[in-house]
N, C-alpha and C positions, 0 to 999 in steps of 0.2 A: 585674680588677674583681670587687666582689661581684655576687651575682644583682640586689640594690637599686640599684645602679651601672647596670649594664649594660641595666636595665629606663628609669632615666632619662638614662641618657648620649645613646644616639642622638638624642633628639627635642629636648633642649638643645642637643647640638650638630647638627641640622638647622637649629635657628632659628637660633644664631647664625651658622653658612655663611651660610643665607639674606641673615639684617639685614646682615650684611657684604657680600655681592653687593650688595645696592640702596644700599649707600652705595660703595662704586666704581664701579658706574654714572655716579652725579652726579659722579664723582671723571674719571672716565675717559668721559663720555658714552656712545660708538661702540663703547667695546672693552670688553667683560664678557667677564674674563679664566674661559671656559667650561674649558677645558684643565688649568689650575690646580686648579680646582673638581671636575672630573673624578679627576684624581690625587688629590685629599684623599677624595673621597669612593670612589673603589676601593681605597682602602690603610686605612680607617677605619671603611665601613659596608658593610652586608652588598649584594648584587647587588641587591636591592627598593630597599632603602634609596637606594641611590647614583644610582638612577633617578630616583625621588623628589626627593632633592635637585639632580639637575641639572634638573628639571620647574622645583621652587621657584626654582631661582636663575634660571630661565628669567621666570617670572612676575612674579618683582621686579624684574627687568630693564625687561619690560614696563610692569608698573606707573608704576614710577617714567619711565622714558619717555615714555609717554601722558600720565601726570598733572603732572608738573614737568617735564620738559625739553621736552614740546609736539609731541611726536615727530606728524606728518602719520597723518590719519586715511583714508587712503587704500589700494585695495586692495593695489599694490604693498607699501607697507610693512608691511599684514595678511601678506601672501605672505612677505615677506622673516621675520617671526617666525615662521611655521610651518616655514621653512627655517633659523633657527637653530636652534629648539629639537629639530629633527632631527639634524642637525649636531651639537648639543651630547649627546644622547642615544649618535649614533653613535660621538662623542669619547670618550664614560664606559665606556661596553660595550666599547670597543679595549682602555680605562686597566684594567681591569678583566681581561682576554683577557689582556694584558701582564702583569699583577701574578701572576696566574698559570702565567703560564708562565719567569716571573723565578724562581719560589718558592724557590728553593733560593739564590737569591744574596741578600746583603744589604740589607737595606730602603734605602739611596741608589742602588743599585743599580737596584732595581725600580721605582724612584718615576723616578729619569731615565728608565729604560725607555718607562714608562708617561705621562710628559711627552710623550716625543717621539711614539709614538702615539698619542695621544690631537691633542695640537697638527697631527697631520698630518693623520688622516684629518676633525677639524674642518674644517682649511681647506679641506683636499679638498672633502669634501661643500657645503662653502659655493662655495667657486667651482665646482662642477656647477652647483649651481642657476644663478650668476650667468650663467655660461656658456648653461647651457641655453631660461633661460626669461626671469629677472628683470631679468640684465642688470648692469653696475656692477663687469664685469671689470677696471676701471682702479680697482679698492681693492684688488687683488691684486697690485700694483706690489713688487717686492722691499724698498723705504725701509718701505712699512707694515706689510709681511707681517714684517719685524724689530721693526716699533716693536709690533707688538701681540705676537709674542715674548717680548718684554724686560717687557711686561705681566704676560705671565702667568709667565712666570719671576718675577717678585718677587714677584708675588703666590703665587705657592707656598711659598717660602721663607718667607712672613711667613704662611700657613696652617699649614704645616708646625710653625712655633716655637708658631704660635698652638696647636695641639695638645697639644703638648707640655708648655704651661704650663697647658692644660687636665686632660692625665691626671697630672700633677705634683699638681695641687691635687685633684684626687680619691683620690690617695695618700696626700698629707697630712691630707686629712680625716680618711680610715679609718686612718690611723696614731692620729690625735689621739683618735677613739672608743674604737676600739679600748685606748690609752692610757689613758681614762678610763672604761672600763669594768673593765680590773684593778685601777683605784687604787678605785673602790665595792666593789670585791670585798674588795680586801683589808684 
């Protein structure tokens, strides 16, 4: 990417992670595929960045929670967000630890890597808390710990493409200027 690219690419693609988070919310209620989001933004945006975006997709999660789906305004449920958004935090900084230490193998490579820690130590961290404090150890039943899984597995692959047809069309742009910049010249 040019230095004009790369100046506006991350915070286009922030918002649109985000908008996307808060419409699989409504899609998925319970399961904000955090894991998924983790891997896009450790293999895509810099360590600040990918914090950031997992903050934002944390917030829209909430949002849209509280404001349309009615989510209980109750201290447990305050509790239980301060323990996702930790959880999702700790998923990113894993995704991120993995992508790293992958570096030398191929980018499917490092991204499954990075999937499965990031999905591991999420759930982890979530059920300490449930375990510890919150309570609701029985959403850690193996049918759901798969179905939220299969969540975030497709929703990676459809971030992943979704990428893809992003840095494609930012290729094509600067091809097309570029193109149109020798045809003035000459």
């Amino acid at each position: 990417m040019t230095a004009i690219d790369a100046r506006w690419f991350p915070p286009l693609w922030l918002a649109l992670l985000t908008a996307i988070s808060a419409v699989l919310t409504t899609v998925y209620t319970c399961i904000t595929p955090f894991a998924a989001f983790a891997v896009v933004a450790a293999t895509t945006l810099s360590r600040r960045q990918a914090v950031g975006l997992t903050v934002a997709v944390w917030l829209a999660n909430q949002a849209v929670g509280f404001g349309a789906l009615s989510y209980p305004w109750t201290a447990r449920t305050l509790a239980w967000g301060v323990a996702i958004v930790a959880a999702a935090v700790i998923g990113t900084l894993a995704a991120q630890w993995t992508v790293r230490q992958f570096d030398s193998f191929r980018a499917p490579v490092r991204a499954v890597a990075a999937f499965v820690s990031a999905f591991a130590l999420y759930q982890l961290a979530l059920y300490a808390a449930a375990a510890t404090t919150l309570g609701g150890t029985g959403a850690f039943v193996p049918s759901i710990i798969v179905r939220v899984l299969v969540v975030n597995a497709l929703t990676l692959v459809g971030l992943v493409g979704l990428h893809q047809l992003v840095v494609a069309a930012v290729f094509l742009s600067r091809r097309r200027r570029a193109h149109g910049s020798a045809a003035r010249v000459a």
